[in-house]
N, C-alpha and C positions, 0 to 999 in steps of 0.2 A: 756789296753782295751781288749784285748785277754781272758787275766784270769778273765775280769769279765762276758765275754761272758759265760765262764764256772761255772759260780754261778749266772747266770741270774733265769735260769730256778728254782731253787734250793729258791730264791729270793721272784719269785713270790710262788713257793707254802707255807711259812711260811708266808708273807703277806696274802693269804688268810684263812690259819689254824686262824690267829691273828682276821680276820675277822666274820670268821664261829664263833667263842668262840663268840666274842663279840654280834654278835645276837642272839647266844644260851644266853646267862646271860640275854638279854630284852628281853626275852620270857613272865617271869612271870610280868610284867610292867604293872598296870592296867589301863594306860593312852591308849596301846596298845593291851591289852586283846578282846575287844568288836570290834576292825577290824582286824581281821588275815589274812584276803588279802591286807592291805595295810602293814602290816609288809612284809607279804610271799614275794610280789612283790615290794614295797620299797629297802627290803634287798638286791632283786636281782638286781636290777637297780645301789643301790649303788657298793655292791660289784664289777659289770661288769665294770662300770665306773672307781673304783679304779686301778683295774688289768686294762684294756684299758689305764690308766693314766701311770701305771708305764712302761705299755710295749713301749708306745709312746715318752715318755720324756725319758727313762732313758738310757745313751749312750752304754751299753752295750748290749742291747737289741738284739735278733734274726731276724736278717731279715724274717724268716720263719712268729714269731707268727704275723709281722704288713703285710701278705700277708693276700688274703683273705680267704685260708685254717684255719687260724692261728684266724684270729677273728669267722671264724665258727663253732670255738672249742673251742672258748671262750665264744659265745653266747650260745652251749649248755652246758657249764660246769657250768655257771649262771641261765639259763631260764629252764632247761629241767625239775628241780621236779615241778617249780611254774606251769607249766602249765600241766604236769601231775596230778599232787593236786586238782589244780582246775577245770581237765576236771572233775577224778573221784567224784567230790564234785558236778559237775551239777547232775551227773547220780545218785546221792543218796548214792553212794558207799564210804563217805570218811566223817567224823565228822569234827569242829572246832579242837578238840583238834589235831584231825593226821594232821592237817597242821602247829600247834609248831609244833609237831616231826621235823619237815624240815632241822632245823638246827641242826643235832646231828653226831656226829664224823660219825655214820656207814652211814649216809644220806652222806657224804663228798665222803668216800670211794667210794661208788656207785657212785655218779657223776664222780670222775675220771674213773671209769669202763666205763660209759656209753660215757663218753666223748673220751674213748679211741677208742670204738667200734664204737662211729660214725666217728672218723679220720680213722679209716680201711678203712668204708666206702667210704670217700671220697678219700683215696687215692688208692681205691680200680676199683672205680667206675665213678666219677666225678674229677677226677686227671686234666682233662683238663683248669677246671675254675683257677688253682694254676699257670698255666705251660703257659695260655695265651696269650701271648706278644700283644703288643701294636700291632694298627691298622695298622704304619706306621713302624714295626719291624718283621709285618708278610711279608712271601716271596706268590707272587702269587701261588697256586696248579692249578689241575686238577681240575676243577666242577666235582663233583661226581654225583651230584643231576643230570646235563644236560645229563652226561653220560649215570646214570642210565633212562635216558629217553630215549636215543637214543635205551637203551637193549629193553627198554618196548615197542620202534616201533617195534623191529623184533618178540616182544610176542606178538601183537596186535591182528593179523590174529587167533590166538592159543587161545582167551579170554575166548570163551566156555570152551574148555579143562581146561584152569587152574581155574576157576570159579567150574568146578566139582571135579577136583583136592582138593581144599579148603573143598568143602563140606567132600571128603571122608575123610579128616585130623581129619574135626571135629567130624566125627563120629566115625573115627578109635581110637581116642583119647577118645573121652567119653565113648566107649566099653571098652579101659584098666580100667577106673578106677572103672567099675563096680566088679571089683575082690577083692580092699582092702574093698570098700563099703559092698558090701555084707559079707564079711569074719567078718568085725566088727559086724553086725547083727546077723550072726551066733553066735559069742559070745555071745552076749547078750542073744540071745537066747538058748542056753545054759546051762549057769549061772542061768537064769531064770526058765528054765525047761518050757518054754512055748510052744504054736503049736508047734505039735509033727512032721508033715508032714514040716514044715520052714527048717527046714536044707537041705531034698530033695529039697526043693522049689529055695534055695537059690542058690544049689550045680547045679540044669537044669536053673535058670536063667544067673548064672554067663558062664556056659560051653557055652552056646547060645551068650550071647555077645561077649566072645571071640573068637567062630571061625566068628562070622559077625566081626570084628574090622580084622581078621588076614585077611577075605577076602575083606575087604575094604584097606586094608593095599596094600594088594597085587596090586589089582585093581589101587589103586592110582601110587605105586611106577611104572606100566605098563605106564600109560598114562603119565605121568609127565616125562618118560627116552625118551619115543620116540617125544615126543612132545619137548623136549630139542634136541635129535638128529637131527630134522626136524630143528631148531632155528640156530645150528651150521652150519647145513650145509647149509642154508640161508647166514650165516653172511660169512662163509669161502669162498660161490662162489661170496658175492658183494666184497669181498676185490679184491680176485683175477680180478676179471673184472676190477675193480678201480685201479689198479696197472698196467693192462695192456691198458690202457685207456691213460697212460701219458706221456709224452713228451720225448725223449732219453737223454736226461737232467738228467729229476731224475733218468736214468740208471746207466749214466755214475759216479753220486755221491752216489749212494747207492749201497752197498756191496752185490752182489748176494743171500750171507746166508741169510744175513738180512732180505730181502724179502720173500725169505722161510721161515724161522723163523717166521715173524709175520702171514705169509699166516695160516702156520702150527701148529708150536707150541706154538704162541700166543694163538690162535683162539682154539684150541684144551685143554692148560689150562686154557682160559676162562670158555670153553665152562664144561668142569669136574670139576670145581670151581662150575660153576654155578648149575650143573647135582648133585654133591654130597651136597655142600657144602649148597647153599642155600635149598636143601631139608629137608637135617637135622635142619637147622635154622629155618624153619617152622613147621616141624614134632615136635620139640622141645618146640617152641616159644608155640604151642597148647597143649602142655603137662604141658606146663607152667602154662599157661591159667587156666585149670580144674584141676591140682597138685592143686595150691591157692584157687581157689575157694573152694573145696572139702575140705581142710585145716580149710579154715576160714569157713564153715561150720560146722565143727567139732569143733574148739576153736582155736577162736581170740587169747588166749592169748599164747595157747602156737604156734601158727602160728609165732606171732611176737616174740616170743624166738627162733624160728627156723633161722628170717631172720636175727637176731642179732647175731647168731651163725655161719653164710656161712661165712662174709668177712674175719673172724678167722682162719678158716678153711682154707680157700682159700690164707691168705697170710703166715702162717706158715711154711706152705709146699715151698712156694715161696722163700721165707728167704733160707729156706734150699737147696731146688731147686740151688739156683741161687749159693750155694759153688760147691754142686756137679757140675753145668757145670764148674765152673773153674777151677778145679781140671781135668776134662774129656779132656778141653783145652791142658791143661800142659802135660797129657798123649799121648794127640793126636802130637805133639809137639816133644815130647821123642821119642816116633816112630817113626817121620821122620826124628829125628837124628840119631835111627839106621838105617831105611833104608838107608840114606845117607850114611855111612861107609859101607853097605855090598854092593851097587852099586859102589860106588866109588873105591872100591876094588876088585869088579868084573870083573868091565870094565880096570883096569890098570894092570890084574894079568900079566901079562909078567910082567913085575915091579916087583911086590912083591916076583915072585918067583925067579925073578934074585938075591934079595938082600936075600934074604930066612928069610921072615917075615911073613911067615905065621902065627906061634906064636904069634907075635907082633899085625898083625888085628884081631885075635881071642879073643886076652884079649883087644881091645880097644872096639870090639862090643859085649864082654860080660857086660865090664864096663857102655855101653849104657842100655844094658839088664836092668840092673842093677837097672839103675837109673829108668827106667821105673817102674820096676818092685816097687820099693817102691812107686810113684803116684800111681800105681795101686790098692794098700792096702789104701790109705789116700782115692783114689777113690772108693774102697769097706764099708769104714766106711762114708762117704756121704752118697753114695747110701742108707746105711741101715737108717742113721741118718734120709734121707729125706723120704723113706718110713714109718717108725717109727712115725715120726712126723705126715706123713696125716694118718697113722692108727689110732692115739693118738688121733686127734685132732677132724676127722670123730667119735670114739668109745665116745669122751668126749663129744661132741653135742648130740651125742645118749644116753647117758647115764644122762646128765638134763633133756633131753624131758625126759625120762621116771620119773626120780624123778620129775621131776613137772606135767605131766599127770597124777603120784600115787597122787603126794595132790589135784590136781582137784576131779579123782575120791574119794578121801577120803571123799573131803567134799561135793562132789555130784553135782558138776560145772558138770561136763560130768559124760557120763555113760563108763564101762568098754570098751565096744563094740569100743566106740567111739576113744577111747585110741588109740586102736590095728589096728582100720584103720588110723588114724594118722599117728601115726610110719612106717608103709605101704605107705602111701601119701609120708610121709618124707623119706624113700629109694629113690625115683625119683623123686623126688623134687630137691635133692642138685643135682644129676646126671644132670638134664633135666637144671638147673640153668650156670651150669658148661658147658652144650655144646655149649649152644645160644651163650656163652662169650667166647668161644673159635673158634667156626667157623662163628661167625657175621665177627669179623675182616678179614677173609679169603674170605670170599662175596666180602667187600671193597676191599681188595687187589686186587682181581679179577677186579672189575669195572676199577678200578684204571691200573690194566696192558692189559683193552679196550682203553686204552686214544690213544695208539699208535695206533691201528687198526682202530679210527675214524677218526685218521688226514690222514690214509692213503683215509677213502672214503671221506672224504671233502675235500682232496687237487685238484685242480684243475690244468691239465694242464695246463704251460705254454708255450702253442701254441695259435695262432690265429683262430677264430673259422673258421669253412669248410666253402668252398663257394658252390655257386650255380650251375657254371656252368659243365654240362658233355656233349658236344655235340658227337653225333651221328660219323661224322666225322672228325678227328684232322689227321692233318699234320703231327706233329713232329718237328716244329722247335721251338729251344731251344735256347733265346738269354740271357747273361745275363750282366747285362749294371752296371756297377760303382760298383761290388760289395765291401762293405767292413766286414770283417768278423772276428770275433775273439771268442774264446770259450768260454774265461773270462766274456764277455760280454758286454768289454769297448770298447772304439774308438782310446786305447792308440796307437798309431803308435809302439811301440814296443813290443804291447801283438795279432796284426794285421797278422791274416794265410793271407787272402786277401787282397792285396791292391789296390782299383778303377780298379777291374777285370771285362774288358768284351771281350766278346768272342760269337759265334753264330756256334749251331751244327745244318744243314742244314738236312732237312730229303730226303731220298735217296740216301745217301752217308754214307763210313766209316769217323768217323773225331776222330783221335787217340790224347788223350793228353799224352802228355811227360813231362818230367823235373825229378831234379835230389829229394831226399829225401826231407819234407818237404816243398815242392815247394807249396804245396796247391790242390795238384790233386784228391785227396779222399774226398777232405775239399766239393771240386766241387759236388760231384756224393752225399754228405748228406746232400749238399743244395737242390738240385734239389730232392730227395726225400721227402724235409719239415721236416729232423727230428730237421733241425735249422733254425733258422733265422737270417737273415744277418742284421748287424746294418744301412748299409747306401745301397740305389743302389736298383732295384729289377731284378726279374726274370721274362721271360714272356715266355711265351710259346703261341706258333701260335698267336701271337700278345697281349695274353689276360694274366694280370698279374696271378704268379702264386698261389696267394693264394686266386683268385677267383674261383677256382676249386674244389669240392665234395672232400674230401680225398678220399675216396674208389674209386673214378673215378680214381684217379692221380695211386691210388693202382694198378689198371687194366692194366693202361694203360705205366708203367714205368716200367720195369724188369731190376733187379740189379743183378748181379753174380758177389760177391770178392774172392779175391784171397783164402784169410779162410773161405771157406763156409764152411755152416756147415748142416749135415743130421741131421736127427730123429732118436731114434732109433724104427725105422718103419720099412716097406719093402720098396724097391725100386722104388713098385707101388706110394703106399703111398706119399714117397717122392717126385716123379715129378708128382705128382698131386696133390701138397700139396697147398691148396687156389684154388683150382679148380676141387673139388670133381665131380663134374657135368658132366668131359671133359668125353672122348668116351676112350675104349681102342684101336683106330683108334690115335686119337690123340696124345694122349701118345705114341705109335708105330711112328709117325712120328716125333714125338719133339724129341724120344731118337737116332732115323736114322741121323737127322739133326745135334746133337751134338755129332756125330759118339761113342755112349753110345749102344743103342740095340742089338749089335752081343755080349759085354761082361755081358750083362747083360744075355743076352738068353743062355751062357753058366755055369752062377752061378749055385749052386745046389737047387735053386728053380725058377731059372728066375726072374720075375719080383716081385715076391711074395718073394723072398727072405728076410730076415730081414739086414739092412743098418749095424745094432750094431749102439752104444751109440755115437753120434757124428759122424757117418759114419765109426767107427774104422774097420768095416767085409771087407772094399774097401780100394786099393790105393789111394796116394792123387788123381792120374792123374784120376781115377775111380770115384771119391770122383767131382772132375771137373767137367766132364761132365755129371752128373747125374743132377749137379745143373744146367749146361746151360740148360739140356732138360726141367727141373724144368720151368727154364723163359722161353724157346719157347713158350711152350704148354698156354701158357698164349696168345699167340700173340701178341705181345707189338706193340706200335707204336713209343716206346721210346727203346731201349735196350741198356746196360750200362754194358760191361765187365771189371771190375777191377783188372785190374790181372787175370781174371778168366782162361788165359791157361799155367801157370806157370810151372804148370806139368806133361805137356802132349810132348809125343815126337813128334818127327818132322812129322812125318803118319798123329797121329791125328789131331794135330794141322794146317795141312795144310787141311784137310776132316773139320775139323770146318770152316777155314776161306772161303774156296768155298760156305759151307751152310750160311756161313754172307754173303757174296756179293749178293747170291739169293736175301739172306733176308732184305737186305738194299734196295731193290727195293720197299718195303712197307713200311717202318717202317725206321726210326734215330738210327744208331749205333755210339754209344761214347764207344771207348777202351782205356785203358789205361791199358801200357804194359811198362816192361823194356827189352824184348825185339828188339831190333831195328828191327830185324829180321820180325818179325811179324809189328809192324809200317811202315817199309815202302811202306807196299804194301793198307794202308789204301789212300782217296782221301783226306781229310785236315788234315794235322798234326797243334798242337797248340802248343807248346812249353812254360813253367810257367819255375818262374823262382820268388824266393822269395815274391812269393802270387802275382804277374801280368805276365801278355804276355808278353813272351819276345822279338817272333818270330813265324810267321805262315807262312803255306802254304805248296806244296807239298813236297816230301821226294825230287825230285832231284832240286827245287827249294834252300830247304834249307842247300840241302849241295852244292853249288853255293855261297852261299854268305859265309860259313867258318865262321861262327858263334857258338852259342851254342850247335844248335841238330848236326852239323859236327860234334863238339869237343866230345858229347855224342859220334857217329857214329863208330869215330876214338878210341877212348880210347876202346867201345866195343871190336871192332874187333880184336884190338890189344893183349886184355887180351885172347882173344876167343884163336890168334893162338899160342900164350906163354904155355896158357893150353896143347896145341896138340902137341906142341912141346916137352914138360915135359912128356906129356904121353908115345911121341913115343922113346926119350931117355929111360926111364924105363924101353919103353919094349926092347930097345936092351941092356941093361945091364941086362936083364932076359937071 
C-alpha cells in the first residue's frame, strides 16, 4: 500500500496524458466540429470526473488530493483553459479554431504551470480552508471580533481623529503614486518629441505632490501616535483601577509580577502593536489599493502576471528560509554547549587546577569551537542560498514583466510610457503586498494578547455589594456570633481557620486577643475589615450587620496596624497622612506625638519631609512601627486594631504608646493582638482562641486564677524570658 502511494501521483498524470491525446485525435471529428464548446467543456467535465474517479476509488490514493485543497487543484487543472477560451471568445478575442488548440501537449504543460501557481496560492494564502477541522474538533479561542470591539470602544471618543487620519492615508498615498505616473508620460513624451514645456510641467506637478503627500504623511503619523498614546493610557489606567477594585482573593492567587506585567507590559505591547503595527497595515493596505488600481489602469494583463508571480516569490524564499533557521537552531545549540564547558569550568576551577587539566578543558572547548564553527559555514551557505533565491526569483518576476510589457508595446496593447510606470507600480506593489501579510498577523496577535487585559476589566469582584448604612455616630462595638471561616472556601471541618467563633469587642475598653500560632487571630482582624467572607455566622457591628455598611465608611472608620507594615517610598509626611490628604499638619503633629513617633521623626535629616525609602527601608523596624500607628491615629478610628503592631519597639516606647491607647480607648474600640504577655496584661478583656474558637476570656488576673491556657502562655513566657537573662548574664561573666 505504501509503494503505491509512491506512484499514485505518477498514475494519475499518465492517465491524463492518455486522456489529453485522446481528445487531441477527436479534434478533427465532424460530428464534433460545428460545437467546440461542447467538446471544449464535455472534455473537461470528462476528464475532471475520470481523475476524481481514480483519486476516489483507488486504495492507494493521497489523503492530500481527496482534501479540499486537492480537488481545487483538480478543478483548476480541468476547468481553467475552458473557461479562459470562452471568456476571451465572448470579448471577440479568440476564434473557433483556438479553442481545438486546447487540447495540445504545450496547452497540458501550461495547465500544470497554472495549476501549480494556484496551489502556491492556496497554500500561500487560504491554507486555512485545508487545515480546518471539524466543528466538534475545533478547541474554543479568544473572540477576536468582541475583542477588537472592546479596542474600538476605547477609539470611539478619537472617531474624528482617525476619520482625518484615513483621509490623510488616502491622499498621502495618491501623492506617491503621482511620481511613477508622471515619469511614464514623461516617457512618452519624450519618445514622442511632443510639448516641449510637458517635462517641466511634469517635473513641478510631480515635486508639488510629493512634498503635499510627505506633509500629509507627517501630519498623519502626528495625529495617529498621540491619539494612540491618549488610547494606551486610557486602557492602562481602567486596568489598573480594575485590579485595584478586587477582592484580596484574587491578590492572594495572582503573582504580584503578573499583575505588573499585564498593567505594563501587556498594555504597553499592545498598545506599540497597535501604534506601529496597525499603522503600517493601513498605510500599506492604501498603497495597495492605488499600487492595483494604477496597475490595472495601465495593463490588466500584465497586472495579473504580476499576481501569478508574488506567491512564487514569496514561497521560494520560504522553502529556503525555513533550512536557514534550522541550521541557525543547531548553531545556536552548539553555543550553549560551549558555553556550557567554559562556565562549568570556570565555576569548578579549583578542581581543574588541582588535577592540572587545563590542557584537558582547552581542547574539550576548542573541540565545541569546532563543531560550531562548521554549522556556521552550512549556516553561511543558507543564508547566501536563501538570499540568492529571493534575489532570483524577485530579478525573474521582473524580468517577464519586462519581456511581456516589450510584446505588449511591440504590438501596441500599451504605449512605452505606459511600460515604465508599470514596472515603477510593480517596485511597491510586491513590497506594499509583503508588509500587509506580515504585520496583519502581528495586529491579531496583539488583540489576541488584549484577551488578558479584558478579563482583568470584566472580572468582577468577589465581594458582596457596599451597603448603605454610615451613621454620623457609631459606638464601636464589634460582636461576632457563630463564625465559620475557611480560605478554601468550603465548610470542611478540617480546612475550617474558625470554628462557631463568637466573641464581642466592647467599645471603651482595651480587648487583647491571644493564642498560640494559627489559632485564627489575624483570620479575625480580615474579617472585620471585609477583605473575606465567612461561610456561616455573621458580623455586627453596633448591632447592624456588617455588610450593611458603605465600604469606604468601614474604610474611615476601622484602622488596622500589623506587625509587617508597610511604608511608601514617600516622605514621612506623606506616609501618616496617607488616605487622609485633607488632615491639618496639626493633626499629623498629634497622631505622631500619640504614637511616640514625632521627636524621631523631627530629628531625621529632613523631619517630616524626609523620604521613608522603598518599603520604609531609610527607618528601623521599631521606627517603621510607629509611623504606621500615627498613620491610623490621624484617621481617628472608632474601631483600632493593633496586630502586632509593637513588636519592635522597646520598652520606652511601647509603654508611651500604650498610655496614649487608654486615652484613646475612651472614644473609640481597641482590639490588640500581641505575643507579648507583657503588653496583654494590662489590656481590660483578654479573649484567648485556641484552634479557630474561645477557649477562655476575661481579665489577665482572672485567667491566670483558673491555670488554664493564657496561664500556661503566661508561664512558659516568663520562663523562656528568664533562661534568656540568665544565658546572657553567664556570657558576660565568662567575658
Amino acid at each position: 500500500m505504501q509503494k503505491m502511494s509512491y506512484f499514485f501521483p505518477l498514475l494519475c498524470v499518465c492517465l491524463d496524458v492518455c486522456m489529453m491525446h485522446a481528445l487531441r485525435l477527436a479534434q478533427p471529428s465532424p460530428l464534433l466540429l460545428p460545437h467546440p464548446f461542447i467538446t471544449l467543456w464535455g472534455g473537461a467535465l470528462t476528464r475532471a470526473s475520470v481523475l476524481m474517479c481514480l483519486v476516489f476509488t483507488c486504495p492507494g490514493g493521497l489523503p492530500w488530493m481527496r482534501s479540499f485543497e486537492g480537488l481545487q487543484s483538480l478543478g483548476v487543472l480541468c476547468f481553467h483553459f475552458p473557461v479562459y477560451l470562452s471568456v476571451l471568445w465572448v470579448l471577440g478575442r479568440s476564434t473557433v479554431e483556438e479553442l481545438w488548440g486546447c487540447y495540445c501537449w504545450e496547452r497540458m504543460l501550461q495547465g500544470y504551470a497554472v495549476t501549480a501557481v494556484a496551489w502556491l496560492y492556496w497554500s500561500r494564502t487560504i491554507s486555512n480552508f485545508s487545515t480546518r477541522k471539524a466543528p466538534s474538533e475545533e478547541k474554543p479561542g479568544p473572540d477576536s471580533s468582541a475583542t477588537m470591539k472592546r479596542l474600538m470602544g476605547f477609539m470611539k471618543p478619537y472617531l474624528g481623529r482617525f476619520i482625518v487620519v484615513l483621509v490623510l492615508v488616502v491622499l498621502s498615498s495618491c501623492g506617491e503614486m503621482a511620481v511613477p505616473h508622471y515619469t511614464g508620460r514623461m516617457a512618452d513624451w519624450i519618445m514622442n518629441e511632443e510639448a516641449p514645456d510637458a517635462f517641466t510641467r511634469a517635473i513641478t506637478i510631480m515635486t508639488l505632490l510629493t512634498i503635499a503627500s510627505a506633509v500629509f504623511e507627517f501630519v498623519c503619523d502626528l495625529i495617529y501616535n498621540i491619539t494612540m498614546s491618549l488610547i494606551h493610557t486610557s486602557v492602562q489606567g481602567a486596568v489598573f483601577q480594575a485590579v485595584l477594585r478586587q477582592d484580596i482573593a484574587f491578590f492572594d492567587a495572582t503573582p504580584t509580577g503578573e499583575l505588573v506585567s499585564r498593567i505594563t507590559t501587556d498594555t504597553n505591547d499592545m498598545s506599540e502593536a497597535l501604534s506601529e503595527k496597525l499603522s503600517l497595515v493601513m498605510w500599506y493596505t492604501a498603497r495597495f489599493g492605488f499600487l492595483l488600481t494604477f496597475m490595472v489602469s495601465q495593463s490588466w494583463k500584465m497586472t495579473l502576471l504580476t499576481c501569478m508571480g508574488l506567491p512564487i516569490i514569496w514561497v521560494i524564499p520560504k522553502l529556503t528560509g525555513h533550512f536557514h533557521q534550522t541550521i541557525a537552531v543547531k548553531v545556536q545549540e552548539s553555543l550553549a554547549k560551549a558555553n556550557q564547558v567554559a562556565t562549568e569550568t570556570f565555576s569548578c576551577m579549583k578542581t581543574v587546577r588541582s588535577f592540572a587539566n587545563e590542557d584537558g578543558e582547552t581542547e574539550k572547548y576548542r573541540k565545541r569551537l569546532e563543531d560550531t564553527y562548521s554549522l556556521n559555514k552550512k549556516e553561511a551557505v543558507a543564508y547566501a542560498a536563501s538570499t540568492w533565491a529571493n534575489s532570483m526569483t524577485t530579478l525573474a518576476l521582473k524580468v517577464f514583466i519586462l519581456y511581456y510589457g516589450g510584446t505588449l508595446v511591440s504590438r501596441g496593447a500599451v504605449s512605452s510610457g505606459d511600460l515604465v510606470s508599470f514596472v515603477l507600480y510593480e517596485l511597491q506593489f510586491a513590497s506594499a503586498v509583503e508588509a500587509v501579510m506580515r504585520y496583519y498577523p502581528e495586529v491579531k496577535k496583539a488583540i489576541g494578547a488584549s484577551e488578558k487585559i479584558f478579563e482583568y476589566l470584566d472580572r468582577e469582584p468577589q465581594t458582596p455589594p457596599s451597603g448603605t448604612l454610615a451613621p454620623e455616630n457609631l459606638k464601636g462595638c464589634v460582636q461576632f456570633k457563630n463564625i465559620k471561616f475557611s480560605y478554601s472556601g468550603t465548610t470542611d471541618e478540617n480546612n475550617l481557620v474558625l470554628k462557631d467563633l463568637s466573641l464581642e469587642v466592647k467599645p471603651g475598653q482595651i480587648t487583647a486577643l491571644v493564642g498560640l500560632n494559627r489559632s485564627g487571630k489575624t483570620t479575625c482582624v480580615k474579617l472585620l475589615e471585609r477583605f473575606y467572607q465567612p461561610q456561616a455566622g455573621e458580623i455586627l457591628l453596633d448591632g447592624e450587620p456588617l455588610l450593611n455598611y458603605k465600604d469606604e465608611y468601614l474604610r474611615k472608620t476601622i484602622a488596622v496596624v500589623s506587625q509587617d507594615c508597610v511604608l511608601f517610598a514617600r516622605s514621612v509626611r506623606e506616609n501618616i497622612k496617607y488616605g487622609c490628604e485633607d488632615a491639618t499638619d496639626e493633626d499629623m503633629y498629634k497622631a505622631a506625638e500619640q504614637a511616640s513617633a514625632h521627636k524621631f521623626v523631627t530629628d531625621l535629616s529632613n523631619g517630616y519631609d524626609t523620604d521613608a525609602g522603598e518599603k520604609g527601608g531609610q527607618v528601623s523596624g521599631g521606627q517603621k512601627q510607629r509611623i504606621a500607628i500615627a498613620r491610623a491615629l490621624i484617621r481617628k478610628p472608632k474601631i483600632l486594631i493593633l496586630d502586632n503592631a509593637t513588636s519592635d519597639l522597646d520598652t520606652e516606647n511601647e509603654y508611651q504608646i500604650r498610655e496614649a491607647l487608654t486615652k484613646l480607648a475612651e472614644s473609640c474600640s481597641v482590639l490588640m493582638i500581641s505575643n507579648k504577655m507583657s503588653v496583654v496584661e494590662k489590656a481590660d478583656h483578654i479573649i484567648v482562641l485556641d484552634n479557630g474558637a474561645v477557649k477562655e476570656e476575661g481579665s489577665h488576673d482572672k485567667l491566670m486564677k483558673t491555670g488554664a491556657l493564657y496561664a500556661d502562655m503566661v508561664k512558659k513566657q516568663e520562663t523562656s524570658f528568664d533562661r534568656s537573662k540568665e544565658e546572657r548574664n553567664d556570657e558576660q561573666g565568662r567575658v
